[in-house]
N, C-alpha and C positions, 0 to 999 in steps of 0.2 A: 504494500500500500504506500503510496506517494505520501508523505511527509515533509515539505516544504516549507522555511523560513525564509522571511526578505524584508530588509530595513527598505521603507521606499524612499526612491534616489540614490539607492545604491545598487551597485553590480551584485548579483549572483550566481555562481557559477554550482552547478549539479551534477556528479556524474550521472550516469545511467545506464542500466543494465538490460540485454534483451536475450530472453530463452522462447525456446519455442512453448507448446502451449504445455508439456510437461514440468518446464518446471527448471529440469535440468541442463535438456540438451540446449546448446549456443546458437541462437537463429541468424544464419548468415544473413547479412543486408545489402548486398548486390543487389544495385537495381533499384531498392527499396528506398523509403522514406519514411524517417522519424516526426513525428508532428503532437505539437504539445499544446496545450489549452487550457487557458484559465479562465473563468469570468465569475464575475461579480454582478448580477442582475440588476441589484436596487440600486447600484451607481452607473447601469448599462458600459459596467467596464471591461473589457479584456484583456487578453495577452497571448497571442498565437506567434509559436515558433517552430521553423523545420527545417532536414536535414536538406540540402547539402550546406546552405548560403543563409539562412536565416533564422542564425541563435542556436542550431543543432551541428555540431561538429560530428561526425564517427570517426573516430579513431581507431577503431578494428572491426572493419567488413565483415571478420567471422562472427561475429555478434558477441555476446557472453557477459563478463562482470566489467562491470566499466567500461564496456564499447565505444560510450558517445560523454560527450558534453553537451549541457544544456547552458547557455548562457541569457539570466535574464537581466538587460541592461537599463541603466539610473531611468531612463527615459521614457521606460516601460510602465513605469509604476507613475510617474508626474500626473497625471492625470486623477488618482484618486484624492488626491490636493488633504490627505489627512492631517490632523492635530499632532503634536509629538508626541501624546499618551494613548493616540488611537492603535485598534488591530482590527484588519475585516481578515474573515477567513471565508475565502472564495472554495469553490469543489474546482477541480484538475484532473487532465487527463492525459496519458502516452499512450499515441494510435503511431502503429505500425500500417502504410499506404504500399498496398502493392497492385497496380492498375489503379481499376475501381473498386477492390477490396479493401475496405478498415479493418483492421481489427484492434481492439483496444489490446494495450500489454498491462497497462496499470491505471487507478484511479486515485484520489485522495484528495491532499487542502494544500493549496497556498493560501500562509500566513503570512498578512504583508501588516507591519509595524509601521509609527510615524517615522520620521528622521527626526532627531533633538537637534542636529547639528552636520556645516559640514566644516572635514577634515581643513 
């Protein structure tokens, strides 16, 4: 389950992991396309990112533990314009895209915090 932290206006970077639907075995991604989703309804906010060029890096084609990178960047998050004591926790998802097939690999929360400051 997706478990997600993120101070907004700041970088977050994720690895991520892709098995086929057992569990175990390493789902090659040739060809394939990582794609990830967040939204926030009551603020109509999101945050869509995918592999090759846009916030999803893979790092090993064979698939497995730590395959890819997700990066979610300061810029992503400006928009929910929060308080520095606020948290919204949005639902998320990683869809594995092969053709016109989805399939989801994982679901859960990003937890996106205020920023008190910057560096």
């Amino acid at each position: 389950m997706l478990a997600l932290s993120l101070t907004q206006n700041k970088t977050g970077v994720y690895l991520l992991s892709v098995f086929q639907s057992n569990g175990v075995t390493p789902q090659p991604l040739i060809g394939l396309t990582l794609w990830f989703h967040a939204s926030y309804p009551l603020a109509a906010f999101h945050i869509n990112k995918s592999s090759p060029s846009n916030g999803i890096t893979i790092q090993n084609t064979a698939g497995g533990t730590d395959c890819a990178t997700l990066q979610i960047e300061p810029t992503d998050s400006a928009a929910l314009g929060l308080d520095a004591d606020a948290i919204v926790v949005m639902n998320c998802e990683l869809v594995l895209v092969s053709g016109s097939e989805n399939y989801e690999l994982d679901r859960g929360t990003l937890t996106v915090t205020g920023n008190v400051g910057t560096p």
